[in-house]
C-alpha positions as CSV (number, residue, x, y, z in Angstrom):
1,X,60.3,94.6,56.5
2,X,59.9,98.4,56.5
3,X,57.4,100.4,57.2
4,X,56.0,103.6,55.6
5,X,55.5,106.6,57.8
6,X,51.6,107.3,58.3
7,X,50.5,110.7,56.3
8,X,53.9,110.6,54.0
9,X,53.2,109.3,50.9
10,X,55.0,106.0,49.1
11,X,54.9,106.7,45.4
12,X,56.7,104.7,42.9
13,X,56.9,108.1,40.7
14,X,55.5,111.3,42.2
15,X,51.6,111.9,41.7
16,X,51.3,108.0,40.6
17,X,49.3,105.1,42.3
18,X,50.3,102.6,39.7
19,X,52.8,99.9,39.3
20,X,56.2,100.4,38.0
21,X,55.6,102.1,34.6
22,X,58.8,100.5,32.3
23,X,59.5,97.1,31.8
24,X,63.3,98.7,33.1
25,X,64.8,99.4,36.5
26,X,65.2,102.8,35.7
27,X,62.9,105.7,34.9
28,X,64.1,108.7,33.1
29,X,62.5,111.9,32.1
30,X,62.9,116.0,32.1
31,X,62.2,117.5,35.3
32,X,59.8,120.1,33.8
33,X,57.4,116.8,32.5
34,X,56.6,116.1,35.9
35,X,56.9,119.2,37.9
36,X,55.0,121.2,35.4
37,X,51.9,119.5,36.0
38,X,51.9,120.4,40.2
39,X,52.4,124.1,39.4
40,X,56.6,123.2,40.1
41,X,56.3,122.1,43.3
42,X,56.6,118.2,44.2
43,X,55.3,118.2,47.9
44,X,57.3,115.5,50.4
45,X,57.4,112.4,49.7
46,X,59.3,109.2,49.8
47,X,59.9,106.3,47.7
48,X,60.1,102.5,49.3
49,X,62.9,101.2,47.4
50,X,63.9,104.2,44.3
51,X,67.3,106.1,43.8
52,X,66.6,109.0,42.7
53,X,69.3,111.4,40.9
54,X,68.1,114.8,40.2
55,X,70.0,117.0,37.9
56,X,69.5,120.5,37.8
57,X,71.1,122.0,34.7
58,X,69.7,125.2,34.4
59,X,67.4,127.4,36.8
60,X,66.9,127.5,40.8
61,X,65.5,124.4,43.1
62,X,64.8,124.7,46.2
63,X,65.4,120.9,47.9
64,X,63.5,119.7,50.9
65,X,65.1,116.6,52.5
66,X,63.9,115.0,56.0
67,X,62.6,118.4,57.1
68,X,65.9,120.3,56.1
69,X,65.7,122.8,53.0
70,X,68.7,123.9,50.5
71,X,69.0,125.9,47.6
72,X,70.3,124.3,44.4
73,X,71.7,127.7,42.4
74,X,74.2,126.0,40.0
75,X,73.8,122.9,37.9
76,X,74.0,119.8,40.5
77,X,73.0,116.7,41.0
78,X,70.9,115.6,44.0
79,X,71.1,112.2,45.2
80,X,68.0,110.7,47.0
81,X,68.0,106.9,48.8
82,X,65.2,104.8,49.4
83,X,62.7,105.7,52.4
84,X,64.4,109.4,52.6
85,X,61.2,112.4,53.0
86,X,61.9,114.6,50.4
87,X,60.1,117.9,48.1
88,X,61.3,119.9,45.5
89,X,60.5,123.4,44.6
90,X,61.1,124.8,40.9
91,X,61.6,127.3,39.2
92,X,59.9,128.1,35.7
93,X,62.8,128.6,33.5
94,X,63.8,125.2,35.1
95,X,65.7,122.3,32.9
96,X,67.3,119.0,33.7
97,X,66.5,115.5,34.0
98,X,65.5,112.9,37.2
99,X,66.3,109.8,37.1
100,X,65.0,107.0,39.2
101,X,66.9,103.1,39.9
102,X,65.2,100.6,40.7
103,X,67.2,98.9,44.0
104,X,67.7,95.6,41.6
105,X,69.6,97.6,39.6
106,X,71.5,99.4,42.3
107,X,72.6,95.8,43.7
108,X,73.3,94.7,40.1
109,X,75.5,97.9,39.7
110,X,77.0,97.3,43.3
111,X,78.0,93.9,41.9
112,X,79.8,95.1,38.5
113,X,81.7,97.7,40.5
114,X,82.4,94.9,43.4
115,X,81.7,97.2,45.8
116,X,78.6,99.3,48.1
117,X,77.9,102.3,45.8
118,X,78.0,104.3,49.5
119,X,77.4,107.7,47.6
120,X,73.8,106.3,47.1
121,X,73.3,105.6,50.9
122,X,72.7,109.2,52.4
123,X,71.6,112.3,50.4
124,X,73.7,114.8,48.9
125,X,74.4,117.4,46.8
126,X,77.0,117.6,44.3
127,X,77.4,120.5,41.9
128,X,78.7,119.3,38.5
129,X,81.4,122.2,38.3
130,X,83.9,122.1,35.0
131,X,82.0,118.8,34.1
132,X,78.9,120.6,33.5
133,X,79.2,119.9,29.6
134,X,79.9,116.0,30.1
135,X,77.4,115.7,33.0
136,X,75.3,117.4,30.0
137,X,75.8,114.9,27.3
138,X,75.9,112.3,29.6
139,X,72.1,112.8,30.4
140,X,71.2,113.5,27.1
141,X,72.7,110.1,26.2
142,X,70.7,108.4,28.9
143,X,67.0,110.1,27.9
144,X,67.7,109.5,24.2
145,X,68.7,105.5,25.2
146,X,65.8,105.4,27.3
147,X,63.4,106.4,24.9
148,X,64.2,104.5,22.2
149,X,64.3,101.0,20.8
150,X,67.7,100.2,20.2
151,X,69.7,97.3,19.7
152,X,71.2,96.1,23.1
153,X,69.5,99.0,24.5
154,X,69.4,97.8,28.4
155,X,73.0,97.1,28.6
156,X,73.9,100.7,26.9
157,X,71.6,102.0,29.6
158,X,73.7,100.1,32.6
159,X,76.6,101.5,31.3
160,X,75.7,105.1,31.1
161,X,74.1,104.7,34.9
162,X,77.9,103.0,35.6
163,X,79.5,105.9,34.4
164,X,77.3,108.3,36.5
165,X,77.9,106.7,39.5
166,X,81.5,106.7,38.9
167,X,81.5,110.1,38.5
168,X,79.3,110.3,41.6
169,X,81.4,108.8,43.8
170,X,84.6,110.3,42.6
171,X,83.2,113.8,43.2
172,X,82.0,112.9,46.6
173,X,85.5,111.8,47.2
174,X,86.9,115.1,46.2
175,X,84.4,116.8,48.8
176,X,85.6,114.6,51.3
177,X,88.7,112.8,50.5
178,X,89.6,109.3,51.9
179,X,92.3,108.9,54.0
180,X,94.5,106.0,52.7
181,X,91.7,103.5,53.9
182,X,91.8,100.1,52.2
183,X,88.8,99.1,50.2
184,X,87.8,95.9,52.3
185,X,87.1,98.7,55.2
186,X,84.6,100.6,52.9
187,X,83.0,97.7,52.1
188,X,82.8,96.5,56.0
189,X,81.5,99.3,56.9
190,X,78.9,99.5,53.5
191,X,77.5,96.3,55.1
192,X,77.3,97.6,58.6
193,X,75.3,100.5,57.4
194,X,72.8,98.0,55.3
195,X,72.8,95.9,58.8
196,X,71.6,99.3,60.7
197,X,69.0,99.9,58.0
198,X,67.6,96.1,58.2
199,X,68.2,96.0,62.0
200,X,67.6,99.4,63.9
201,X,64.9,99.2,65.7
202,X,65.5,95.8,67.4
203,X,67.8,98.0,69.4
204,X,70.6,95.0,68.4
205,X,73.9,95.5,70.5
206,X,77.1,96.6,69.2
207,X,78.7,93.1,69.8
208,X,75.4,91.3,67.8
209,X,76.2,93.5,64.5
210,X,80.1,92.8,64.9
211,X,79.2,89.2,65.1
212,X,77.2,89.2,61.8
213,X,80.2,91.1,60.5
214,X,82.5,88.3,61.7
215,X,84.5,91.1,63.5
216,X,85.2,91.9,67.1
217,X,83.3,95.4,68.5
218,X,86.6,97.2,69.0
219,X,87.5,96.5,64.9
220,X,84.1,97.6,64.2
221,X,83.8,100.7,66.4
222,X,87.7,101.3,65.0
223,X,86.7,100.9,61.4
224,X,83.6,103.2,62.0
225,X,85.6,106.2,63.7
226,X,88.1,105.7,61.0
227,X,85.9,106.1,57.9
228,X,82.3,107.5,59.5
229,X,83.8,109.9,62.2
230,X,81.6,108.3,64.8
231,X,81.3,105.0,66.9
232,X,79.3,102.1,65.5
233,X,76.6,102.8,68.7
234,X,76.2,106.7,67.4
235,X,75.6,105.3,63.8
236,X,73.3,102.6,65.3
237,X,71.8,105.8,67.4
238,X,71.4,108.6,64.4
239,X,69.4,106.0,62.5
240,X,67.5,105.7,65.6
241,X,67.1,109.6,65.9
242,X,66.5,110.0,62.1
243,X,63.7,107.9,62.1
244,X,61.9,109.8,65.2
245,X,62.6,113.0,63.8
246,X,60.7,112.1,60.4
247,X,57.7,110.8,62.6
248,X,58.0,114.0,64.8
249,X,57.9,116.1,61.6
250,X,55.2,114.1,59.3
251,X,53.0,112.7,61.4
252,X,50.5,113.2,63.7
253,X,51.5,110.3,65.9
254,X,51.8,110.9,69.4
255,X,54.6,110.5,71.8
256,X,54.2,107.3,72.9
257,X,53.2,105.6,69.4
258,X,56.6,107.0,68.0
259,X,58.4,105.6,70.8
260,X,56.7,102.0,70.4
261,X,57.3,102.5,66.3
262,X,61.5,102.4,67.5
263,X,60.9,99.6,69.6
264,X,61.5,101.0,72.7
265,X,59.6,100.0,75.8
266,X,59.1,103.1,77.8
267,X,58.4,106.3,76.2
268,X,60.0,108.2,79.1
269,X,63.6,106.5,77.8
270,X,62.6,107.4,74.2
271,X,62.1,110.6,75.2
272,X,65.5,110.7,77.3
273,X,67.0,109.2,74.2
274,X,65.4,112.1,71.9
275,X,66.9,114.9,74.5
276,X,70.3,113.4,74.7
277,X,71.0,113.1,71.4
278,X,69.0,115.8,69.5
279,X,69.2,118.6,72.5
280,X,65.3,119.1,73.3
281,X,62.2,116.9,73.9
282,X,60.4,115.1,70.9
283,X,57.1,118.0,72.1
284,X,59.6,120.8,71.5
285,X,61.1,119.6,68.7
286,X,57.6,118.9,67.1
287,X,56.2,122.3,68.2
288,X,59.0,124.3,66.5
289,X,58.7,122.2,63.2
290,X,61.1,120.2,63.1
291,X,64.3,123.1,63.5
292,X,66.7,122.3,65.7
């Protein structure tokens, strides 16, 4: 089961205590409804199981994910996963449109597609370019749908999300191409990555995740150098180190309590851990807010 951070708050939608507000697993509305009523800023937060797609069409954001902050200048679309820290600044001549997926949806999606939509797994940024007017009506398409009453409304409204996520992925694949790898890889190592998520901090070997795979290490350490750029250990490792950093950055607890959180038995090799991998002490890290 996961667990939320102490002093980051779990919202279903920003500023709301409440269940689920739609009868749908998805959520759609204009980023100024929202914004607009926290003077354009939405202060850090995460969701426990949302996708959140952002899409600045016109005006400036300024995007604040796991302590890091960006500048959105031209119309883009900012991808959010489940359990990621994030804050939005706006400005006031801002439009555009957020839309939220439930992770029932995202599985059903996954399904239809017969693959891991991967581009949903990490966040990113991806400016909309020469597709600015389809990316337009495309949106427009999905708030009117949303909004009204339709015949066979909920299966228009899958289709439209299928057709983003298409896009979605294809542009991500244009940023960073692949290189020839079959699709049976990509989905290996889309259910490694869900393994990690499940899995991290039982500090699981190498050869314990292959197994579950039904591969040997070497194939999965192979596939993950091949596709990730890194060994399946540094993947099992950055979760590790992503996770301390948002407890460094967002909460007050100490040392030892963040170490214990990771499930690892002595704070002094958590701390070791910390050093090696993120080039100064969890203190020192803390101290300088979280810049590296």
């Amino acid at each position: 089961m996961k667990t939320s951070i102490p002093g980051v708050p779990v919202f279903k939608l920003y500023g709301e205590n409440q269940a689920w507000p739609t009868p749908d697993l998805l959520h759609c509305e204009s980023i100024p409804k929202r914004s607009s009523l926290h003077h354009w800023e939405i202060k850090p937060h995460r969701h426990a199981d949302l996708f959140q797609l952002l899409y600045v069409q016109r005006g400036q954001a300024v995007v604040e994910v796991e302590g890091r902050r960006s500048d959105i200048l031209e119309p883009s679309i900012q991808v959010t996963p489940p359990l990621c820290v994030h804050g939005f600044q706006f400005s006031e001549n801002i439009e555009g449109h957020v839309l939220t997926l439930g992770a029932p949806l995202v599985e059903l999606l996954e399904a239809q597609l017969g693959a891991p939509l991967a581009v949903l797994a990490s966040s990113g940024c991806y400016p909309v370019g020469a597709d600015r007017t389809y990316i337009n009506t495309l949106f427009a398409a999905l708030l009117k749908e949303y909004e009204g009453s339709a015949p066979s409304r909920e299966l228009v409204l899958n289709s439209l999300v299928n057709v983003l996520m298409v896009w979605i992925s294809r542009r991500s694949q244009q940023i960073t191409p692949p290189s020839g790898r079959d699709e049976r890889n990509r989905q290996l190592l889309g259910r490694f990555i869900k393994l990690v998520e499940q899995h991290y901090r039982e500090h699981l070997t190498v050869e314990a995740f292959a197994h579950r795979l039904s591969l040997s290490s070497v194939h999965l350490n192979n596939l993950c150098r091949q596709l990730a750029g890194q060994s399946a250990l540094q993947i099992i490792h950055q979760r590790l180190l992503l996770e301390a950093r948002r407890n460094l950055i967002y909460t007050n607890m100490t040392i030892a309590q963040v170490s214990d959180s990771l499930g690892f038995t002595d704070p002094t090799y958590f701390s070791r851990f910390f050093r090696r991998l993120n080039g100064q002490s969890p203190n020192a890290f803390r101290r300088g807010g979280g810049d590296t």
